[in-house]
C-alpha positions in Angstrom: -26.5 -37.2 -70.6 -26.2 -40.0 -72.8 -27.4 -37.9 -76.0 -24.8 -35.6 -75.0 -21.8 -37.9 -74.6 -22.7 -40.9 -76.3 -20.4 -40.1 -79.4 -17.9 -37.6 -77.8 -14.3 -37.7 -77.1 -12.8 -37.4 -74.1 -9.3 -36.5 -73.4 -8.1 -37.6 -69.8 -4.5 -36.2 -68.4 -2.4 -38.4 -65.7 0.4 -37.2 -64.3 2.6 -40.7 -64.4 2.3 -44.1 -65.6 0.4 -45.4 -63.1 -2.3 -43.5 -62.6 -3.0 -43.9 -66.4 -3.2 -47.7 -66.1 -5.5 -47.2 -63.2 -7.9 -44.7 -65.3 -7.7 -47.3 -68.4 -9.0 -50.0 -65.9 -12.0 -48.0 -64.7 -12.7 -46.8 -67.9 -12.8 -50.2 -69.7 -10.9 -49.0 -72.6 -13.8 -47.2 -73.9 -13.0 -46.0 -77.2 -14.7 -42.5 -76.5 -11.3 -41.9 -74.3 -7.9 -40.7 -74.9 -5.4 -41.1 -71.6 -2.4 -39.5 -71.8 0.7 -39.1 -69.5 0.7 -35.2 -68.8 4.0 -35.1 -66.6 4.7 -33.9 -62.9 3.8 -30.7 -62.6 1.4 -28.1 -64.4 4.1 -26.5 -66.9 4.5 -30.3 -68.1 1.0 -31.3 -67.7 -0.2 -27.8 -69.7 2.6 -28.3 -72.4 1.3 -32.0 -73.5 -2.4 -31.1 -72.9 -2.0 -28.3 -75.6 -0.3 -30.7 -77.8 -2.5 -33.7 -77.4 -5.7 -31.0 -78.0 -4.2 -29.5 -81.2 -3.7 -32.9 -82.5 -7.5 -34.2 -83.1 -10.6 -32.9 -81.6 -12.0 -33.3 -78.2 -15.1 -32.4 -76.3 -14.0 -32.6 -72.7 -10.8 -32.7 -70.6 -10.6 -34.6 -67.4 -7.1 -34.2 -65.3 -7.4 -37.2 -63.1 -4.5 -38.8 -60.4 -3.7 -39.3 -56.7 -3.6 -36.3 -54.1 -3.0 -34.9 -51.1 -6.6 -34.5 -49.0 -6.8 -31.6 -46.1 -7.5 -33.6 -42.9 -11.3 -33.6 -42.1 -12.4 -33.0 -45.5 -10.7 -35.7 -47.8 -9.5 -38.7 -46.1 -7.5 -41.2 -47.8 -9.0 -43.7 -49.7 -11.9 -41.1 -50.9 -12.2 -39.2 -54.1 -12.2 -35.1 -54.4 -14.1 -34.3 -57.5 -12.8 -30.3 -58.1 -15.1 -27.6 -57.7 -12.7 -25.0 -58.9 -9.2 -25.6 -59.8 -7.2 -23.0 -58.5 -3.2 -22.1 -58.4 -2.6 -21.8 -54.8 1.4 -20.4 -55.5 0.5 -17.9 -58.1 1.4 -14.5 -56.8 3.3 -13.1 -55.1 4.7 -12.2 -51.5 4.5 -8.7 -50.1 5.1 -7.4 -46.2 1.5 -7.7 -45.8 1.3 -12.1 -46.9 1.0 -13.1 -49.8 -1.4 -11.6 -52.4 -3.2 -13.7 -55.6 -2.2 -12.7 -58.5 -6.0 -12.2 -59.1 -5.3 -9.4 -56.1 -2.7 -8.2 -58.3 -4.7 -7.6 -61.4 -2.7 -10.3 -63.3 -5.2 -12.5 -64.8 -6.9 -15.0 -62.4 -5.1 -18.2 -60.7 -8.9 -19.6 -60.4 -10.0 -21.9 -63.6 -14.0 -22.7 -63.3 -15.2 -26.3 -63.9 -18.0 -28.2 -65.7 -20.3 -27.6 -62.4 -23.0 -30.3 -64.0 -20.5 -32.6 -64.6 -18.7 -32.3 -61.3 -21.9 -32.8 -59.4 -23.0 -35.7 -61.5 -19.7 -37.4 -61.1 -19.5 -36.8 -57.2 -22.9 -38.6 -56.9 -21.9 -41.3 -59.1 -19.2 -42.0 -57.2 -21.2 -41.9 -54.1 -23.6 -44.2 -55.0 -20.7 -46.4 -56.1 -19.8 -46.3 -52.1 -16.7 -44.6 -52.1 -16.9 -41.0 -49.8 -16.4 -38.2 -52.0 -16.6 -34.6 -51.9 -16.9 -31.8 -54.7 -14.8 -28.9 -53.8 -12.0 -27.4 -54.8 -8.5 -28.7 -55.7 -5.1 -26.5 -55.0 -2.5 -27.0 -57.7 0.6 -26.2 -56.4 4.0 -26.8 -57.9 5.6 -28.0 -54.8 4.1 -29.8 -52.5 3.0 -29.5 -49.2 5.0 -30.6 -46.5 4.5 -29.1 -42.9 2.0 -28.0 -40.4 2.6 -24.2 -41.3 2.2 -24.4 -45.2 -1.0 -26.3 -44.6 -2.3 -23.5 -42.3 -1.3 -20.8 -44.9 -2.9 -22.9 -47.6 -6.2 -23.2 -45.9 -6.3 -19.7 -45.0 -5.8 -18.6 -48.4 -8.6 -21.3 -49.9 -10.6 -22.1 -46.6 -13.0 -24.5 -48.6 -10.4 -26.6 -50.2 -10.5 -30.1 -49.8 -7.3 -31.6 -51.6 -3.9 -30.5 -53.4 -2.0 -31.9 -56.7 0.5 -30.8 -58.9 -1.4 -30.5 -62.6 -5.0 -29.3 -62.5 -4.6 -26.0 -63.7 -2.0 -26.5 -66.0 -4.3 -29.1 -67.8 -7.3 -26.7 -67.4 -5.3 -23.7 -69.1 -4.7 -26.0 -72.4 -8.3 -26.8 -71.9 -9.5 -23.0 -71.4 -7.0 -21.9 -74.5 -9.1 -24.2 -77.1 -12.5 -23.7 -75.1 -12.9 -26.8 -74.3 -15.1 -27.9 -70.4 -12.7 -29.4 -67.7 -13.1 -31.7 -65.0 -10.7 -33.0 -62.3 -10.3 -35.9 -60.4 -8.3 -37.2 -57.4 -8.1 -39.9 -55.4 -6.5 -38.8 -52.0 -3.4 -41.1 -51.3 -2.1 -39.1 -48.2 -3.0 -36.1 -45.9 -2.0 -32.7 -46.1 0.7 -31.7 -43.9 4.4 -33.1 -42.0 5.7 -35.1 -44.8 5.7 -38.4 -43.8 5.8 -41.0 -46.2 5.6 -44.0 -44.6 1.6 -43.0 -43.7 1.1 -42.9 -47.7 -1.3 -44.9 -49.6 -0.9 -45.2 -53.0 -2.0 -48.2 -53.5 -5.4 -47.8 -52.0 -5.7 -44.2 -53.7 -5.2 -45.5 -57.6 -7.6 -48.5 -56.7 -10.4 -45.8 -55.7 -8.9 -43.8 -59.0 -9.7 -46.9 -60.7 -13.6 -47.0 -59.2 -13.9 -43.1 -60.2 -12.7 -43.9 -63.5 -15.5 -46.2 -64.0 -18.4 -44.1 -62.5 -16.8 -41.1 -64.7 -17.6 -43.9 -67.7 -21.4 -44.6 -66.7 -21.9 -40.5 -66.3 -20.7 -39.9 -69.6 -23.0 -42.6 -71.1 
């Protein structure tokens, strides 16, 4: 790994402000990394991927932020390192549910990761004694907020450990140049009844920060 990475660039998409600051601190300001505010939302977040990538050249793209976690699988506090990133809300509805728009021969809503990566990066973050899981990582464009969306999301994606709002808008910048992607997420709340006040951002961006830094040691 480190013959591999030791003089590559990195690109990393946040969605806001803070998450970028936590990344930075993890990473150490290692010059092999670019972190970039992508926006709320994947139209945003593939908009000032493209841009950033057609600008210089990269090797890998990482989207990394805070999340929602599906109860049981992510708990809050832990990191989801994505298996798949996949468009949960792309489709359509039809008297018989909703159907993928991979069902309706449309292209795919599913965007495969760098699988070696993924499962290095889970590990290191294991071994750096923060729970994490490698599995895959909804992005939806608005977010979940009661007991019957959950059910409907799980039932679509049974194995899905954790939602955001950008993955798959950075991946599709990162698929258009042919570029590896990677996503990250610390889980600041679970999936389900909106309920702020149960929130916790400020533990999630601290284990963003750790992540960050075990992301910096795999890509040695």
């Amino acid at each position: 790994m480190e013959a591999q990475w030791k003089e590559r660039r990195v690109l990393v998409v946040t969605s806001v402000e803070a998450e970028r600051e936590a990344v930075w601190r993890g990473l150490q300001a290692d010059s092999r990394f670019e972190v970039i505010i992508g926006g709320v939302g994947p139209m945003s977040a593939a908009a000032r991927t493209a841009r950033e990538l057609a600008s210089q050249p990269y090797d890998l793209v990482v989207c990394a932020g805070i999340c929602g976690g599906f109860v049981g699988r992510a708990d809050v506090g832990s990191i989801v390192v994505a298996s798949e990133i996949i468009c949960a809300d792309l489709g359509a509805e039809t008297p018989n549910g909703y159907m993928s728009v991979d069902e309706l021969g449309f292209g795919s809503a599913r965007i495969s990761v760098d699988s070696d990566l993924s499962g290095s990066l889970t590990a290191a973050v294991k071994k750096a004694g923060i729970p994490a899981v490698c599995a895959p990582v909804l992005t939806l464009s608005t977010v979940t907020g009661t007991a019957q969306t959950t059910a409907e999301l799980l039932a679509r994606v049974p194995t899905a450990a954790a939602e955001a709002m950008e993955g798959f808008g950075v991946a599709t910048a990162a698929l258009d140049f042919g570029l590896p992607i990677v996503e990250l997420r610390a889980v600041s709340n679970a999936i389900g009844p909106r309920d702020k006040s149960a929130w916790r951002i400020k533990e999630a961006l601290s284990a963003l920060e750790q992540a960050s830094s075990a992301l910096r040691e795999v890509l040695r």
